[in-house]
N, CA, C and O atoms as a Tripos MOL2 file, in Angstrom:
@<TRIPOS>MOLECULE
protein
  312   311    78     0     0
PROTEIN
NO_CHARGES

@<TRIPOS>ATOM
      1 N          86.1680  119.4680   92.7540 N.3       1 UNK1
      2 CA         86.4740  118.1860   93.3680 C.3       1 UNK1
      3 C          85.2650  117.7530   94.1940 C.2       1 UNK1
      4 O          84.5040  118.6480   94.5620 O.2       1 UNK1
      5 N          85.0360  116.6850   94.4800 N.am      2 UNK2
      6 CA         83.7320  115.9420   94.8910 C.3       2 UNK2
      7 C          83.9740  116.3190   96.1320 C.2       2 UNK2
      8 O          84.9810  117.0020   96.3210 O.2       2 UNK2
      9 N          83.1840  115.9940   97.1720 N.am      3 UNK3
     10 CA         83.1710  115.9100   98.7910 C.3       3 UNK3
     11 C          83.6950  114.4820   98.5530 C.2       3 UNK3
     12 O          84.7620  114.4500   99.1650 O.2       3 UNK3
     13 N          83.5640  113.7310   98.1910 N.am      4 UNK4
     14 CA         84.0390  111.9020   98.8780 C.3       4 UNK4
     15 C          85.5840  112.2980   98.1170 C.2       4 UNK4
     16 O          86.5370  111.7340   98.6550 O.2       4 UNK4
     17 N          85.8060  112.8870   97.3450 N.am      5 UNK5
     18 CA         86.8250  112.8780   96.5410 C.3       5 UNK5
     19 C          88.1480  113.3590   97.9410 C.2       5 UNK5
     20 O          89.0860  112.7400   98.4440 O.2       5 UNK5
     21 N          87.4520  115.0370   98.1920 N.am      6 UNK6
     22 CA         88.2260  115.4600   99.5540 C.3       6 UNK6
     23 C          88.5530  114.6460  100.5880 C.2       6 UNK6
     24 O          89.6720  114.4380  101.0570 O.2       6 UNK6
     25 N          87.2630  114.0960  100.9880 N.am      7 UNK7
     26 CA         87.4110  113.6450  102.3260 C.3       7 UNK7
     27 C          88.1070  112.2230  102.0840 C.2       7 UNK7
     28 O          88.0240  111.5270  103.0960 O.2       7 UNK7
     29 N          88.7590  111.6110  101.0390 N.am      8 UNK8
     30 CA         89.7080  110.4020  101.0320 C.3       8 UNK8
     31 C          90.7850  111.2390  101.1920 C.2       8 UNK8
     32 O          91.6570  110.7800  101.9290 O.2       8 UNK8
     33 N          91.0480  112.6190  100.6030 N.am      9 UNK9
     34 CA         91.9590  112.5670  100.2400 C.3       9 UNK9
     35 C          92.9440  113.2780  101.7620 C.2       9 UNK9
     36 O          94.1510  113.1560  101.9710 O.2       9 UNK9
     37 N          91.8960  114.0070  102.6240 N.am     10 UNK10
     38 CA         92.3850  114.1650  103.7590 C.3      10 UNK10
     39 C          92.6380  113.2330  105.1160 C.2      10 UNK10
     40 O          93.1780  113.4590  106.1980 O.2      10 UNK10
     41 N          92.0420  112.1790  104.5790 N.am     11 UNK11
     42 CA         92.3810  111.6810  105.3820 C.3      11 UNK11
     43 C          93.6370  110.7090  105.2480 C.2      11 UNK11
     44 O          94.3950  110.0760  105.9830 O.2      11 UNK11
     45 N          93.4850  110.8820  104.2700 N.am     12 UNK12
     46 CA         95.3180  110.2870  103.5770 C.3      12 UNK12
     47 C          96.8080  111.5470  104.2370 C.2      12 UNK12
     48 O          98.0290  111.4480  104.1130 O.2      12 UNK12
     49 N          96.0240  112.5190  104.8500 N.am     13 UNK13
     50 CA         97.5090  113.3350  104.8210 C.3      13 UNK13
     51 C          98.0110  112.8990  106.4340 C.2      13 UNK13
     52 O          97.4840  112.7220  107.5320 O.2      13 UNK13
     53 N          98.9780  112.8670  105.9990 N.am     14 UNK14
     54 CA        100.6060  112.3760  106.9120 C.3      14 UNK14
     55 C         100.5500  110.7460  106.9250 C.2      14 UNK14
     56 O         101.2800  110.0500  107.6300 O.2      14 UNK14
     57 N          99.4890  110.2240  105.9600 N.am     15 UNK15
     58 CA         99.8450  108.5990  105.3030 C.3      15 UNK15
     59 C         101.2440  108.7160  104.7780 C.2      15 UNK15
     60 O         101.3720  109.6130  103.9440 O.2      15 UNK15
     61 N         102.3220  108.0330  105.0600 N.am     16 UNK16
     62 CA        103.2780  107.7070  104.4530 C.3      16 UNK16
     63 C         103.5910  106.1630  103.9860 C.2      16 UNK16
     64 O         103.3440  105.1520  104.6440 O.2      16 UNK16
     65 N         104.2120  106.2350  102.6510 N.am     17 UNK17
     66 CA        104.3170  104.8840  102.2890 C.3      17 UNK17
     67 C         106.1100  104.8060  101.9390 C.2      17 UNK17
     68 O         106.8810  105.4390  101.2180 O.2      17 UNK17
     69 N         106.2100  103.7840  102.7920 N.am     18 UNK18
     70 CA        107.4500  103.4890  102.5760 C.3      18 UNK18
     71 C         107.8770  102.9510  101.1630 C.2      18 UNK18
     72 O         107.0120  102.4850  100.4210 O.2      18 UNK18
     73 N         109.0150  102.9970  100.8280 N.am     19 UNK19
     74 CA        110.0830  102.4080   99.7790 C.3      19 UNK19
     75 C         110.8710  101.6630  100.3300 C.2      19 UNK19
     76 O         111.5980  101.9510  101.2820 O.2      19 UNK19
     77 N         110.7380  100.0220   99.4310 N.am     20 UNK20
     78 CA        111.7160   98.6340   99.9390 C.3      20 UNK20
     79 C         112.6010   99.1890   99.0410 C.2      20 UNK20
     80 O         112.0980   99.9030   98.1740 O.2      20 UNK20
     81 N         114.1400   98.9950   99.0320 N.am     21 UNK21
     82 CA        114.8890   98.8840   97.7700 C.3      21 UNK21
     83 C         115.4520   97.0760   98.3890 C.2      21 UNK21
     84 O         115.7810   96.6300   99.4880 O.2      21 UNK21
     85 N         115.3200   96.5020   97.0420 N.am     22 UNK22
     86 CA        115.8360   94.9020   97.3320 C.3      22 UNK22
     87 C         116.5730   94.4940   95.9160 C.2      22 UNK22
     88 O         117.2760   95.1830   95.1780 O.2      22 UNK22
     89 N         116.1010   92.9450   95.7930 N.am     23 UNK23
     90 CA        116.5600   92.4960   94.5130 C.3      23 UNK23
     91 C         115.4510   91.8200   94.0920 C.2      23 UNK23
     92 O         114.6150   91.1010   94.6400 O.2      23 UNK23
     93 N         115.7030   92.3460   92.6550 N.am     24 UNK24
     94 CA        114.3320   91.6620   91.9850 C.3      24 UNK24
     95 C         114.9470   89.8040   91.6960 C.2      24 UNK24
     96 O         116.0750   89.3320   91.8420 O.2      24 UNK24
     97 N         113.8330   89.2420   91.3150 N.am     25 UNK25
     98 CA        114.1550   87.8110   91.6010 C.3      25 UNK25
     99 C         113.0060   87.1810   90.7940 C.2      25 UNK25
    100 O         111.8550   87.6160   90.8450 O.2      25 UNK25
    101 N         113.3510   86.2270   90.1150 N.am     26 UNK26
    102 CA        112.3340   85.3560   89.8930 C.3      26 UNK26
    103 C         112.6720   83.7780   90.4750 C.2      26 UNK26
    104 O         113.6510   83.1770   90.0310 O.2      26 UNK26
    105 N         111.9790   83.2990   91.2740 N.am     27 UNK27
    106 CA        112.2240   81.8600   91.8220 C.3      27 UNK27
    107 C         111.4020   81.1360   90.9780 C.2      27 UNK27
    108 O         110.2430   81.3000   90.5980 O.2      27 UNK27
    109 N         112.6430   79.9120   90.6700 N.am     28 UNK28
    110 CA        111.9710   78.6870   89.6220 C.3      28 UNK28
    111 C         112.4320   77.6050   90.1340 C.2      28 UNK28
    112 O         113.5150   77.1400   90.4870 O.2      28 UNK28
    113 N         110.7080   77.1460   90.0640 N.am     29 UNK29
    114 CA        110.3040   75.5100   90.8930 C.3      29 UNK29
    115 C         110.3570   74.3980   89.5800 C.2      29 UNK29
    116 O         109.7550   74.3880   88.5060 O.2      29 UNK29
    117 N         111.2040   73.6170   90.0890 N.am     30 UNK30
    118 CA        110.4120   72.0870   89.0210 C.3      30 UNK30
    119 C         110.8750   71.0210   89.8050 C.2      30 UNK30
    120 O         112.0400   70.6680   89.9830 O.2      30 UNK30
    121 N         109.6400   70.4560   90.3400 N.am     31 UNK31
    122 CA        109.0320   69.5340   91.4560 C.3      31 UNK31
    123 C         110.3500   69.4500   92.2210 C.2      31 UNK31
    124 O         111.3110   68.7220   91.9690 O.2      31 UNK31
    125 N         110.2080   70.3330   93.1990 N.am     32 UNK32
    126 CA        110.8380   70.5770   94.6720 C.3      32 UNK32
    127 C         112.6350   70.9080   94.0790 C.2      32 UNK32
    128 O         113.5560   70.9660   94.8940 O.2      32 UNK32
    129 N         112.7840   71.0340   93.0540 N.am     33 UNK33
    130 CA        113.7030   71.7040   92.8580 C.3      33 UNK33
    131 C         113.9270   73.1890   92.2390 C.2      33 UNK33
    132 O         113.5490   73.6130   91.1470 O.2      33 UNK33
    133 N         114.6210   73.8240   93.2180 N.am     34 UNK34
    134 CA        115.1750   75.5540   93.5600 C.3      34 UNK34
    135 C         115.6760   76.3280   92.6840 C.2      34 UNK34
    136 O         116.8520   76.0110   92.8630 O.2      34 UNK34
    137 N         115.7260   77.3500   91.6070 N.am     35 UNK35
    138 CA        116.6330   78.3490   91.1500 C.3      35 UNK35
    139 C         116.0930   79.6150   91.2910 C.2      35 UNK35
    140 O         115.0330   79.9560   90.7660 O.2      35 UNK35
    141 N         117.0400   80.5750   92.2310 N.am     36 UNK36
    142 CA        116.6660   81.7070   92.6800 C.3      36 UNK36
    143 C         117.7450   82.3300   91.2120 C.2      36 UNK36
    144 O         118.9690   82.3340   91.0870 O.2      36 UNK36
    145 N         116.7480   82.7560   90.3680 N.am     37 UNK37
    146 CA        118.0650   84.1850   89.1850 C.3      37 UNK37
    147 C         117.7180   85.7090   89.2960 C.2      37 UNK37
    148 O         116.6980   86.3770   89.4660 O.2      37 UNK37
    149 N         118.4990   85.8420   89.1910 N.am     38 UNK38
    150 CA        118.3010   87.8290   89.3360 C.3      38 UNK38
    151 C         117.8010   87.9430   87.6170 C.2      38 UNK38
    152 O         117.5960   87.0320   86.8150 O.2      38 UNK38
    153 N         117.6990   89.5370   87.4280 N.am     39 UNK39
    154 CA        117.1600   89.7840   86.5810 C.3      39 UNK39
    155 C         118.1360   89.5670   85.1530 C.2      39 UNK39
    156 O         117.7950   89.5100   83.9720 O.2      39 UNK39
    157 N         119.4320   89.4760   85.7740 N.am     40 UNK40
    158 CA        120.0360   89.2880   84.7960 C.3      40 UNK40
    159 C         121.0950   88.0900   84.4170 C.2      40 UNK40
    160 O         122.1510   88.0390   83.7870 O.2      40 UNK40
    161 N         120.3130   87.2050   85.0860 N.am     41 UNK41
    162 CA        120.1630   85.5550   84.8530 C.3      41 UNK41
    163 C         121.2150   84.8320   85.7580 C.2      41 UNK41
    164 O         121.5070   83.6420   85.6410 O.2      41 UNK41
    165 N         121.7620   85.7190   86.6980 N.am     42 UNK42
    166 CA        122.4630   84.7900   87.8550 C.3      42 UNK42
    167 C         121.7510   84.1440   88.6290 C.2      42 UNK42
    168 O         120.6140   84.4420   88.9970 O.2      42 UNK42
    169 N         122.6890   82.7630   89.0670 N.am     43 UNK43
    170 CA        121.7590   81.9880   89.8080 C.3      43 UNK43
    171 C         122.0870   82.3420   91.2790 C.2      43 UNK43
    172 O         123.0430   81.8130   91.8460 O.2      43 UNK43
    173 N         121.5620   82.9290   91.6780 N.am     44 UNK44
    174 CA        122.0530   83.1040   93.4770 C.3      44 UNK44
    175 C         120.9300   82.5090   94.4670 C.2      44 UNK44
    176 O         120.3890   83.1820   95.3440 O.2      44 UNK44
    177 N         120.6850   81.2990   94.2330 N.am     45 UNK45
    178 CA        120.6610   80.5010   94.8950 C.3      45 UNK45
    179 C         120.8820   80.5080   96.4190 C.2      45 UNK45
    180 O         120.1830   80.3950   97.4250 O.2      45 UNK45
    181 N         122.2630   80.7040   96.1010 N.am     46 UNK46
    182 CA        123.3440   79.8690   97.7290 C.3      46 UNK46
    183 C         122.4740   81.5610   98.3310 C.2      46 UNK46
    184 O         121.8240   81.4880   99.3740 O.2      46 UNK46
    185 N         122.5470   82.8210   97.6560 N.am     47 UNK47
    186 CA        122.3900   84.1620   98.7220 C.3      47 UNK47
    187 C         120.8660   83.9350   99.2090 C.2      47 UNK47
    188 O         120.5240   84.7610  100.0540 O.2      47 UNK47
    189 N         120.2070   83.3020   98.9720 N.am     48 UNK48
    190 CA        118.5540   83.1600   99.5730 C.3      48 UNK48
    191 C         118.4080   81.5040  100.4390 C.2      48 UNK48
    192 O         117.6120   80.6260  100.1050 O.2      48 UNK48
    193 N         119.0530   81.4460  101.1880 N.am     49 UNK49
    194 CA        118.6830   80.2440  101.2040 C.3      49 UNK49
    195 C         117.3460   79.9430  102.1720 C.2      49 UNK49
    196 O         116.9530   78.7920  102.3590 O.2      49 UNK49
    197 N         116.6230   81.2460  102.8300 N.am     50 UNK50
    198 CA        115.5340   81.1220  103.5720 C.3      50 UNK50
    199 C         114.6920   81.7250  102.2800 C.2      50 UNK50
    200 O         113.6000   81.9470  102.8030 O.2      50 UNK50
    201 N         114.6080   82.0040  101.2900 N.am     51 UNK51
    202 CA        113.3410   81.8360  100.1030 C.3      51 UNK51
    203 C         113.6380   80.6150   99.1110 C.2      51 UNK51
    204 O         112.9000   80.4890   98.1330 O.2      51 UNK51
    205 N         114.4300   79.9310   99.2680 N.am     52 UNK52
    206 CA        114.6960   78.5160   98.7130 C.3      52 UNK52
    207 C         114.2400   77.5620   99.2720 C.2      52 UNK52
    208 O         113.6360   76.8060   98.5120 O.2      52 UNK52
    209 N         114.2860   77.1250  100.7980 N.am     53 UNK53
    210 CA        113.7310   76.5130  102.0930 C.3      53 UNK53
    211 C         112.4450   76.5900  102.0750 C.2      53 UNK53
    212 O         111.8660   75.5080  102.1780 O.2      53 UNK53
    213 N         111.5160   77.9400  101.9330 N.am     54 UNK54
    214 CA        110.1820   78.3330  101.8660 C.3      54 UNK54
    215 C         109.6330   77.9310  100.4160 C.2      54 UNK54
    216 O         108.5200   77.4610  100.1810 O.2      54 UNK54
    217 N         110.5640   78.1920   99.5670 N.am     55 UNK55
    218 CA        109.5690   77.7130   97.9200 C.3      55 UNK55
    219 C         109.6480   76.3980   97.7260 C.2      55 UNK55
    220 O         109.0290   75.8550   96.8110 O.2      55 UNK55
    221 N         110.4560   75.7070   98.6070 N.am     56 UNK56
    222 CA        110.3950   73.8960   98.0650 C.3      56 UNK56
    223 C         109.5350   73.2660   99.1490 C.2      56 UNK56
    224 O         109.3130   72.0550   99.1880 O.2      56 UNK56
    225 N         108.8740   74.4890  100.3730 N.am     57 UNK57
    226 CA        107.8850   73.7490  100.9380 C.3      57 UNK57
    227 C         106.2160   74.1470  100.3880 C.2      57 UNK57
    228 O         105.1380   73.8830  100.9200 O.2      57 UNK57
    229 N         106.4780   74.7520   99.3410 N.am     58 UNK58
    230 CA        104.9540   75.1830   98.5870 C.3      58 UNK58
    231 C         104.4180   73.8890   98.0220 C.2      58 UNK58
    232 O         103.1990   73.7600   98.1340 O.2      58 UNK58
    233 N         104.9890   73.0350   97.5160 N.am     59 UNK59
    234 CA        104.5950   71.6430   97.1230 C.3      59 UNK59
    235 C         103.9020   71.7640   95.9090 C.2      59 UNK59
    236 O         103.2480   70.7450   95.6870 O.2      59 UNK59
    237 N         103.8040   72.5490   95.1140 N.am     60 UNK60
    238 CA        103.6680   72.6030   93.8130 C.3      60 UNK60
    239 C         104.8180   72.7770   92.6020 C.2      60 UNK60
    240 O         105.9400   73.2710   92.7130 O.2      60 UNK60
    241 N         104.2790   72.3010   91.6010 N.am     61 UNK61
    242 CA        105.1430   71.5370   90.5010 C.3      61 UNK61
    243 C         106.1720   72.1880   89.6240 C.2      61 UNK61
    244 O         107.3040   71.7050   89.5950 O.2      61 UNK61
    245 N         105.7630   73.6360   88.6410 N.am     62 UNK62
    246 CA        106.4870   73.8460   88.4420 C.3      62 UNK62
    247 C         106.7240   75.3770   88.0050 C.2      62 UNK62
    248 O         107.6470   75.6340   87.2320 O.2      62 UNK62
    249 N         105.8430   76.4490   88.5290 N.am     63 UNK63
    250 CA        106.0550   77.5780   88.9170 C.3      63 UNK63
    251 C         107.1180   78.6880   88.5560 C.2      63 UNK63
    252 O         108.2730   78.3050   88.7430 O.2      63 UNK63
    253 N         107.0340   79.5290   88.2460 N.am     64 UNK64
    254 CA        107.9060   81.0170   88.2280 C.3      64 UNK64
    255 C         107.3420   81.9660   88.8260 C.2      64 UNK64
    256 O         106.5000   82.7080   88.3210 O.2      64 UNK64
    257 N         107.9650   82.0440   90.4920 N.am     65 UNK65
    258 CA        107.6940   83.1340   91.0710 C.3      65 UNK65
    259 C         108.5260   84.6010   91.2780 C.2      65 UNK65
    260 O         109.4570   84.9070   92.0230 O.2      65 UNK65
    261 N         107.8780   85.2380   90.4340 N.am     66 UNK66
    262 CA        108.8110   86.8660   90.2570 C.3      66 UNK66
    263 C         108.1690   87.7480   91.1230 C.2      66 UNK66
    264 O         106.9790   88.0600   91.1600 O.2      66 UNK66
    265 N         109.6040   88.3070   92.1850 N.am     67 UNK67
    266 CA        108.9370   89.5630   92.8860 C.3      67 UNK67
    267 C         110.3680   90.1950   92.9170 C.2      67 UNK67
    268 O         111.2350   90.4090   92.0690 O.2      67 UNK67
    269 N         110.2180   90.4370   94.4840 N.am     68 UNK68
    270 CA        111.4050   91.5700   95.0630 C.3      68 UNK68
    271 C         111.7040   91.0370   96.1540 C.2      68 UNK68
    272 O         110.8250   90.9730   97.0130 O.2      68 UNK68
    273 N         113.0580   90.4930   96.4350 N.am     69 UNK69
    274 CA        113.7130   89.9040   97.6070 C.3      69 UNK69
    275 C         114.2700   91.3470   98.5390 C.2      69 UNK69
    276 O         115.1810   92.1160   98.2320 O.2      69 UNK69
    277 N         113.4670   91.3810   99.6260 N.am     70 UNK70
    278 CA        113.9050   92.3860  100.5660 C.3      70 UNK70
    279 C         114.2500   91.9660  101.9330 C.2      70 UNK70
    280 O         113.5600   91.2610  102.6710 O.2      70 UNK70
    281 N         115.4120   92.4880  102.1830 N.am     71 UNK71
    282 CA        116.5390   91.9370  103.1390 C.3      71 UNK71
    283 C         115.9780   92.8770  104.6410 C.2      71 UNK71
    284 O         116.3070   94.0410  104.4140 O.2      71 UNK71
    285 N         115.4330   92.8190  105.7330 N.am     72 UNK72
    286 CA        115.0390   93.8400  106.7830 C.3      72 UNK72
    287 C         116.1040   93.2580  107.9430 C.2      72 UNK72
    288 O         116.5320   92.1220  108.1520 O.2      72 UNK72
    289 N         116.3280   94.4860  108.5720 N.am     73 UNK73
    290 CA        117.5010   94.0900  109.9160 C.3      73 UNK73
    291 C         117.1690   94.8860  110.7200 C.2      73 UNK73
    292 O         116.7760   95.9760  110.3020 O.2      73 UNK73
    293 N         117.2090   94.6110  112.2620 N.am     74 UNK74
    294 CA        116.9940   95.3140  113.4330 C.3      74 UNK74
    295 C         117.5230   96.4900  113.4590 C.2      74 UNK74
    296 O         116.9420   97.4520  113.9620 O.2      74 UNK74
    297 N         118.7380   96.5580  112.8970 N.am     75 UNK75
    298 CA        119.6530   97.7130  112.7460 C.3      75 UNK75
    299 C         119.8730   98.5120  111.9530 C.2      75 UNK75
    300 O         120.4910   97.9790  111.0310 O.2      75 UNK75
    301 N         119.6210  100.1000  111.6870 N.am     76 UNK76
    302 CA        119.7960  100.3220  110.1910 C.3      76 UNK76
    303 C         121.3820  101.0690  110.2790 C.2      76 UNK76
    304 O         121.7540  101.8650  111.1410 O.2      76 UNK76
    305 N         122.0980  100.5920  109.2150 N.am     77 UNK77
    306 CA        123.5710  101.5430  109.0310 C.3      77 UNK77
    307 C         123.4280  102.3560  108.0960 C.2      77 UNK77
    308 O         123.0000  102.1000  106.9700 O.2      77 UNK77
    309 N         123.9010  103.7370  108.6560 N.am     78 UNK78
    310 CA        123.9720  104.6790  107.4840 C.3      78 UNK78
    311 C         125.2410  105.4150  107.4950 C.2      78 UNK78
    312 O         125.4860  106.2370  106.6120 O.2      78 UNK78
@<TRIPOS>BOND
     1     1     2 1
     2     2     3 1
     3     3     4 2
     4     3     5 am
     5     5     6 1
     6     6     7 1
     7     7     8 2
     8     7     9 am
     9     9    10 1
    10    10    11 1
    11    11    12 2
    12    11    13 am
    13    13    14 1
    14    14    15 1
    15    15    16 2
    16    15    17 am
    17    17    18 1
    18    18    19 1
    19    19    20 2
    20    19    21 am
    21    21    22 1
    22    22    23 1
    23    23    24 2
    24    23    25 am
    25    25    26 1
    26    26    27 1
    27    27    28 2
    28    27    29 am
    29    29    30 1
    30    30    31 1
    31    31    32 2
    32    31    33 am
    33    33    34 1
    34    34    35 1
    35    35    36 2
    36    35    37 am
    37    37    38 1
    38    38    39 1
    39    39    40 2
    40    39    41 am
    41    41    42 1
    42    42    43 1
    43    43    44 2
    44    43    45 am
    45    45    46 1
    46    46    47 1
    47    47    48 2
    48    47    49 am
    49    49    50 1
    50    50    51 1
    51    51    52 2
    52    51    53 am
    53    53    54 1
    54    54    55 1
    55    55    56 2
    56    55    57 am
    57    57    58 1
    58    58    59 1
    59    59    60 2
    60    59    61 am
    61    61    62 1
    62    62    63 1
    63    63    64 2
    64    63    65 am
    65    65    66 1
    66    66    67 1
    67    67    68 2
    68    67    69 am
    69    69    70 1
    70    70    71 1
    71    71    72 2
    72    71    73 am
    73    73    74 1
    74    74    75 1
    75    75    76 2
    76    75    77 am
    77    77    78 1
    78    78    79 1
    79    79    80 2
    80    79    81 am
    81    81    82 1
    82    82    83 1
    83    83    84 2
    84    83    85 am
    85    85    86 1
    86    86    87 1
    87    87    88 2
    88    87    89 am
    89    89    90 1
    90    90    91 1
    91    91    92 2
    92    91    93 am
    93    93    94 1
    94    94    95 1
    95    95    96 2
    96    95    97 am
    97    97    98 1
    98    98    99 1
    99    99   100 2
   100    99   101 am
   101   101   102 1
   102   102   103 1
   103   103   104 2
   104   103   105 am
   105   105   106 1
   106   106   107 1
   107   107   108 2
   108   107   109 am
   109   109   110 1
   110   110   111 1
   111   111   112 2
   112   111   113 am
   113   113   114 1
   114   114   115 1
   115   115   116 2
   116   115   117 am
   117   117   118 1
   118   118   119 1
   119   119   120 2
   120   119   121 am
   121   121   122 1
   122   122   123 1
   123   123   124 2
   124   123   125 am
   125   125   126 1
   126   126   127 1
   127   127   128 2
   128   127   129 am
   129   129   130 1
   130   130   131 1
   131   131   132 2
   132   131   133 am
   133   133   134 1
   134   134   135 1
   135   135   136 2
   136   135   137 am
   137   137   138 1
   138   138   139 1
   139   139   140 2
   140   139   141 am
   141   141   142 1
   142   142   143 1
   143   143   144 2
   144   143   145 am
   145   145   146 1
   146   146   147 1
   147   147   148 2
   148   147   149 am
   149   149   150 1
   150   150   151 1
   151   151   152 2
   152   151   153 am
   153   153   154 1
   154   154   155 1
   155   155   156 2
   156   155   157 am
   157   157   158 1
   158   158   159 1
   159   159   160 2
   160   159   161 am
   161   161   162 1
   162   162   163 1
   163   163   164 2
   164   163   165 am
   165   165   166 1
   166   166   167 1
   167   167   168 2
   168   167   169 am
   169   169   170 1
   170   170   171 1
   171   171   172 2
   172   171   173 am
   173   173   174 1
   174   174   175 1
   175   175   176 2
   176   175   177 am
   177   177   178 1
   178   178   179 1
   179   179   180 2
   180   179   181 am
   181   181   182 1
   182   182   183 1
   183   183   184 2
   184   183   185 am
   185   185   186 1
   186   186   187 1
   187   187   188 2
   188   187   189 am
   189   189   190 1
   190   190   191 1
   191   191   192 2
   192   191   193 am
   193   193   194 1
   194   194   195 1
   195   195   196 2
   196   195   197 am
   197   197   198 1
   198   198   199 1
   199   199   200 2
   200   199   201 am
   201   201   202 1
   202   202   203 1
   203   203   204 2
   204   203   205 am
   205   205   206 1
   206   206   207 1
   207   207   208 2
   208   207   209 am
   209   209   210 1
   210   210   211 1
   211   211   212 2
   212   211   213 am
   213   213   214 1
   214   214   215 1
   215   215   216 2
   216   215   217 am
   217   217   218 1
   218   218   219 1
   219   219   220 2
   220   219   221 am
   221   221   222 1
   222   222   223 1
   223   223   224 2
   224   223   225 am
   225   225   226 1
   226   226   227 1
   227   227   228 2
   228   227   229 am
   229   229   230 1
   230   230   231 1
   231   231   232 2
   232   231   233 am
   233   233   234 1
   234   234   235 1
   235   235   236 2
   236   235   237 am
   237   237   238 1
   238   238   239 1
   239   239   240 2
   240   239   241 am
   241   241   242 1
   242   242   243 1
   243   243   244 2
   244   243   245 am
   245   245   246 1
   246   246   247 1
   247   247   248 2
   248   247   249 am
   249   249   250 1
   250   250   251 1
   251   251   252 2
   252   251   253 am
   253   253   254 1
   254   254   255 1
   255   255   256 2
   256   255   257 am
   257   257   258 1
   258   258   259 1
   259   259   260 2
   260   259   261 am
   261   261   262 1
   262   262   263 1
   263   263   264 2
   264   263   265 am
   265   265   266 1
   266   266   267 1
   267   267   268 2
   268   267   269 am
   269   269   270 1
   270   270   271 1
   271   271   272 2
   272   271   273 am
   273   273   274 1
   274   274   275 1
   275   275   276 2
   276   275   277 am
   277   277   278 1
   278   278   279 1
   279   279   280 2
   280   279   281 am
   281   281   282 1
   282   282   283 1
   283   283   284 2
   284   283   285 am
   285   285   286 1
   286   286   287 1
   287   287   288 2
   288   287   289 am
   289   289   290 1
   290   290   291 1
   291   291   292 2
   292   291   293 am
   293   293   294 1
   294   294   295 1
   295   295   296 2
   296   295   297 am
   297   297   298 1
   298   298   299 1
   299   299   300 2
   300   299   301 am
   301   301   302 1
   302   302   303 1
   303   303   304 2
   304   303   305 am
   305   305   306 1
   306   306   307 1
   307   307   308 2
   308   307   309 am
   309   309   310 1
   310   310   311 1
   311   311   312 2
@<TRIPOS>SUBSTRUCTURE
     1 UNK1         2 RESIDUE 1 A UNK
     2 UNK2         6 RESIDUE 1 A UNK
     3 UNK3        10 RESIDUE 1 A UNK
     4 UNK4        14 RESIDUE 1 A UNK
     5 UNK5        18 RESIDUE 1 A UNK
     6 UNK6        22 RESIDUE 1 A UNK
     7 UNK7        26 RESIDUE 1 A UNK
     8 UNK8        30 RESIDUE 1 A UNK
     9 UNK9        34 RESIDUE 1 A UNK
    10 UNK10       38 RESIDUE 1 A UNK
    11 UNK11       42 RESIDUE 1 A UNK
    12 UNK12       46 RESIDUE 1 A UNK
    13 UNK13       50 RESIDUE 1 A UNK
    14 UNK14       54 RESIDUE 1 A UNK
    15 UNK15       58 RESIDUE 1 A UNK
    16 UNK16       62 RESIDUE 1 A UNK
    17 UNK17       66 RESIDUE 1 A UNK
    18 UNK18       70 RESIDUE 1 A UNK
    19 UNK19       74 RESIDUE 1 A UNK
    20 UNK20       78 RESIDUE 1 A UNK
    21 UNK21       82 RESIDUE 1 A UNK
    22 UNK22       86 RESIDUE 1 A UNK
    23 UNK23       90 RESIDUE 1 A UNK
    24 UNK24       94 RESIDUE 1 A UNK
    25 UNK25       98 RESIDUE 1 A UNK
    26 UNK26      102 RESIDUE 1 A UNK
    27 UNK27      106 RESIDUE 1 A UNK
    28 UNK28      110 RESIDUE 1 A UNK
    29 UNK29      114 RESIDUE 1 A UNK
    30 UNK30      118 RESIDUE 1 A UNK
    31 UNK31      122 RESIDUE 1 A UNK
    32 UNK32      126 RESIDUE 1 A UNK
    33 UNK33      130 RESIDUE 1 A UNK
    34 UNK34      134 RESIDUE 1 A UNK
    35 UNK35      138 RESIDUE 1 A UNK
    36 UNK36      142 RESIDUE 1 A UNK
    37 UNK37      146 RESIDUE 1 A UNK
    38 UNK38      150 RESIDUE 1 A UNK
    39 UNK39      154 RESIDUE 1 A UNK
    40 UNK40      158 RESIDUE 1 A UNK
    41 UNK41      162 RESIDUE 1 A UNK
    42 UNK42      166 RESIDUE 1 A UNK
    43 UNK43      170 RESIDUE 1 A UNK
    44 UNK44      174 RESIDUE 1 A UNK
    45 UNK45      178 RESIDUE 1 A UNK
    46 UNK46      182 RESIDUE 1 A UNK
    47 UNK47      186 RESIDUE 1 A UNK
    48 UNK48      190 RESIDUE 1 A UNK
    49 UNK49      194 RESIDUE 1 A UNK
    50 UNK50      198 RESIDUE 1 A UNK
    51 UNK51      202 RESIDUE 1 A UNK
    52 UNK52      206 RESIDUE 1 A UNK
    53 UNK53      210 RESIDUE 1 A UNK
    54 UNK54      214 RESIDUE 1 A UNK
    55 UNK55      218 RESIDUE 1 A UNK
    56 UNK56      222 RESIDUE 1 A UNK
    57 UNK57      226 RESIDUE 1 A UNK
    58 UNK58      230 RESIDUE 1 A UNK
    59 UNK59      234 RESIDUE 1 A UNK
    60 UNK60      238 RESIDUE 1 A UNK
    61 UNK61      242 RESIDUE 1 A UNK
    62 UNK62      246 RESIDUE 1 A UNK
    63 UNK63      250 RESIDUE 1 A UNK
    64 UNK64      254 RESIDUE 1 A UNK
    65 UNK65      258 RESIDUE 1 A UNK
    66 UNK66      262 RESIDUE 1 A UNK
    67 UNK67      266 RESIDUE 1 A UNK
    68 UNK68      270 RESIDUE 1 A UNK
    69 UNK69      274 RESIDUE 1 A UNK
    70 UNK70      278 RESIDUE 1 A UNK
    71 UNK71      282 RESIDUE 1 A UNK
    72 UNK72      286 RESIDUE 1 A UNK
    73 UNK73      290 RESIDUE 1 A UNK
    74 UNK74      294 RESIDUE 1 A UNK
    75 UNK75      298 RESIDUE 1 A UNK
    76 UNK76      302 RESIDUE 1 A UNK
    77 UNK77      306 RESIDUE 1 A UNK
    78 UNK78      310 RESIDUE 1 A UNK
């Protein structure tokens, strides 16, 4: 193993990378109008309505934005 190879790799130890679990999503724009669908073509819409609010202020035309809708709360329940 290289020396630059090591020395990334120690300095990576006790790096931790978290895991989001969310909902995958693709948001579809056509000129300022909203459809939030899951992967398996529901429209849930009404459940995002602060990434619906945010994609109709992007002001572009007509877009498919696919990611991962992740929900964070002050509180965690387990």
């Amino acid at each position: 193993m290289r020396s630059s190879s090591r020395a990334r790799r120690s300095a990576l130890i006790g790096f931790t990378r978290s895991k989001w679990d969310g909902y995958r999503i693709a948001v579809h724009l056509n000129n300022g109008n909203v459809r939030i669908l899951t992967r398996g073509g529901h429209d849930w819409t009404h459940r995002f309505p602060a990434i619906e609010a945010d994609a109709k202020r992007l002001g572009v035309g007509s877009p498919i934005l696919d990611g991962e809708a992740v929900v964070l709360a002050a509180v965690c329940v387990v």
